[in-house]
N, C-alpha and C positions, 0 to 999 in steps of 0.2 A: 504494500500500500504506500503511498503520497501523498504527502499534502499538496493540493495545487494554490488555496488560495484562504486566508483568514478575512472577513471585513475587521477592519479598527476600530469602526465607530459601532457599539453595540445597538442592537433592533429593540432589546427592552433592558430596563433595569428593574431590581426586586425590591424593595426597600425590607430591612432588617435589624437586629439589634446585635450590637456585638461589644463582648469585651473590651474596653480602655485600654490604652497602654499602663496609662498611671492608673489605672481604679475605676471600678465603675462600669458601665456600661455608654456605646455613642449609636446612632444610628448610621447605617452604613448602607450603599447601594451597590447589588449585586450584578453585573453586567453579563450580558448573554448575548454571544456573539455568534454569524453565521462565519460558513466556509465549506470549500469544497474538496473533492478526495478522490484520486483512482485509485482504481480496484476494489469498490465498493461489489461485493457480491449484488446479484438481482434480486436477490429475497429481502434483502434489507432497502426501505429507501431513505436512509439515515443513521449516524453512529450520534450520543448524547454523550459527549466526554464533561465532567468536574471534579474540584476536588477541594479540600479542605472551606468546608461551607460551616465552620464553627460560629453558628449563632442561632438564633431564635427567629418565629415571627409569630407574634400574638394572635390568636383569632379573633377576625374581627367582631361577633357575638359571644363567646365565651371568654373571650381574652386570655385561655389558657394557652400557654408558648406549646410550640410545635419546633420538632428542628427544623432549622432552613431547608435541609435535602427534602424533608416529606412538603415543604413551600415550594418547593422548584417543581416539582414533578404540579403538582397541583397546577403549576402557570403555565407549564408545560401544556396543558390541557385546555388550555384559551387561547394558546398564542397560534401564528401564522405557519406552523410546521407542520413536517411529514405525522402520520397518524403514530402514534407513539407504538401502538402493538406491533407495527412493522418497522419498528427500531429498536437500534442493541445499545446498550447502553455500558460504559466505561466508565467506573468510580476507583480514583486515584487514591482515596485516603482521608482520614481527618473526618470525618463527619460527625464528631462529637461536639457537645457545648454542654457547659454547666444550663442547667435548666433559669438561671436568671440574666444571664450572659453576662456575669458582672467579675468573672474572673479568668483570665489565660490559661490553654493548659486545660488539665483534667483527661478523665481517661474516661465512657463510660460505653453504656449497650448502643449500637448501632443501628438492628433491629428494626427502628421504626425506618429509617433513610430505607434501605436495601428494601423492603418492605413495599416500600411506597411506590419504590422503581420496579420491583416486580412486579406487581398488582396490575402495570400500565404497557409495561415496554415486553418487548419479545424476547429478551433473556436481557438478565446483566449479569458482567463480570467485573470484577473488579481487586484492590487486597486494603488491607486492613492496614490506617497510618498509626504513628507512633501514640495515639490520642482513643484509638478503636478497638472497641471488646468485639469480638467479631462469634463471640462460642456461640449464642443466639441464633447468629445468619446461617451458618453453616449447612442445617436442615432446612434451610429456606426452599422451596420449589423455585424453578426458572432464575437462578445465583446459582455462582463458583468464584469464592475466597479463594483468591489466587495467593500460592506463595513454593516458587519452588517448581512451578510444575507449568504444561500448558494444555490447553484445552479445545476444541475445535468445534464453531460455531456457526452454521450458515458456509461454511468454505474455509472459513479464517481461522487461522493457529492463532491463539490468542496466549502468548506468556503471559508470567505475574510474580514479583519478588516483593513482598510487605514488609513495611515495618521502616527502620531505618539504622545504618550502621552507628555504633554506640559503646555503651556499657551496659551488658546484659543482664542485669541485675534490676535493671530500672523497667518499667513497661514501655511496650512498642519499638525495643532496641533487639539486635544483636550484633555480636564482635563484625566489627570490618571483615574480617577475614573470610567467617562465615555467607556474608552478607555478598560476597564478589563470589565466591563459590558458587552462592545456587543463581547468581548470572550469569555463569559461567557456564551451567547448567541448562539455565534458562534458554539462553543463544544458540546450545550448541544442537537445541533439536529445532532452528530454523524457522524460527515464528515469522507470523507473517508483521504481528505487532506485539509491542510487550507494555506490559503496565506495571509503575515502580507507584511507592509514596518519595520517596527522596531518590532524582534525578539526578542527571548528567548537569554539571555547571559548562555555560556557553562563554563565547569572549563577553569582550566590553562591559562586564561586570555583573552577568549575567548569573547570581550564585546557584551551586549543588554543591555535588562529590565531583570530583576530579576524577578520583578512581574506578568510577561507573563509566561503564564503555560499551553501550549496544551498537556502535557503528551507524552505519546509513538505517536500519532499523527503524521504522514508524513506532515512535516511543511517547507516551501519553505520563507524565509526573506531577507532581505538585510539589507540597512541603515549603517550599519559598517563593515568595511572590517575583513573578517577572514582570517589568514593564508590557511587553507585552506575551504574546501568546510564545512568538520565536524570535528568534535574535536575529534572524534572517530568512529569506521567500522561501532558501534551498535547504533550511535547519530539518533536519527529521524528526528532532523532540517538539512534542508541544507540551508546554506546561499551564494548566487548567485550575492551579491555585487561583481560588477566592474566582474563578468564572467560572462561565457553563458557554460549551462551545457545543455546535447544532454542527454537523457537517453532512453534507449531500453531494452526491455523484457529480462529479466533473463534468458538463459539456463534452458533449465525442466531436471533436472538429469537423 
């Protein structure tokens, strides 16, 4: 697969609550962007790539917070896009938040997000970020918690390594070492794309791991925010921190 095209200026924004730096909680707008892609099998007419959507959004009658991923999937459902049951969906990571979004961080059930994209979309894959209980998803119908391994969907080898390289002691980490193995792993049965929580870092300041190397690879990350999606037209990574990217088959010249 390839990317041929991202637009810059997003079709909708979500509005949401999220964590402070210093304390507290700010509201924050969620950007949803198109783009297009060869080698989109024909069964699909659309991939739904995001990732780390750590925040909340109040219901507007109940006011009980919802996480943002089970709000996306819902906007998902009004917006100008392909029909979602004939869309696959790619979830990078991170879809936890404290339930009042008033603190960074945290670790908890993921459950309702993956849930939400099941219920809509034609399968999702996705792995589990440094922030994400995933024991919950696992049994989920139409999901596969990728980590280590890959999978084959509609035509497409789909890999998947979670978590992020660390101290393994701590949750959503393991050793470097480990962490380059099962990519190592991952590549060498020839995916057609692969999905990390913590990426490849790009030039001009663009941060990751260094030591992550899927090559030309169609590589879908999060974990740190980029300006924008790629660092360049010909980059193979997209990184889908704090966005939601819509992609659809390329124009056949």
């Amino acid at each position: 697969m390839r990317i041929v095209s991202i637009e810059p200026q997003p079709f909708f924004r979500l509005r949401y609550l999220n964590a402070a730096r210093g304390g507290g909680t700010e509201s924050q707008l969620l950007p949803f962007h198109r783009g297009t892609v060869d080698g989109l099998p024909s069964p699909l007419e659309a991939l739904v790539l995001t990732a780390d959507l750590q925040g909340v959004v109040p219901d507007p009658l109940t006011r009980e917070a919802v996480l943002l991923g089970v709000a996306v999937v819902d906007a998902l459902t009004e917006l100008d896009v392909p029909p979602l049951e004939s869309c696959g969906a790619l979830l990078a990571g991170d879809l936890y938040s404290v339930p009042e979004a008033n603190r960074r961080g945290g670790f908890g059930d993921v459950k309702p997000v993956w849930s939400a994209f099941a219920s809509r979309f034609r399968w999702v894959a996705g792995v589990a970020g440094n922030h994400d209980d995933v024991t919950r998803v696992k049994n989920l119908p139409n999901t596969d918690v990728l980590d280590v391994n890959v999978i084959e969907r509609d035509g497409l080898r789909i890999g998947g390594v979670g978590l992020i390289a660390g101290n393994p002691n701590k949750p959503g980490r393991r050793s470097e070492q480990e962490q380059l193995e099962g990519l190592e792993l991952v590549m060498s049965a020839n995916p057609h794309l692969v999905v990390l929580h913590e990426g490849p870092s790009g030039p001009e300041g663009f941060p990751g791991n260094a030591d992550l190397d899927t090559g030309t690879t169609f590589t879908v990350c999060g974990h740190v925010h980029w300006p924008s999606a790629r660092w360049a037209d010909d980059a193979s990574v997209v990184n889908v921190c704090e966005r939601v990217l819509v992609l659809t088959a390329a124009p056949t010249p």
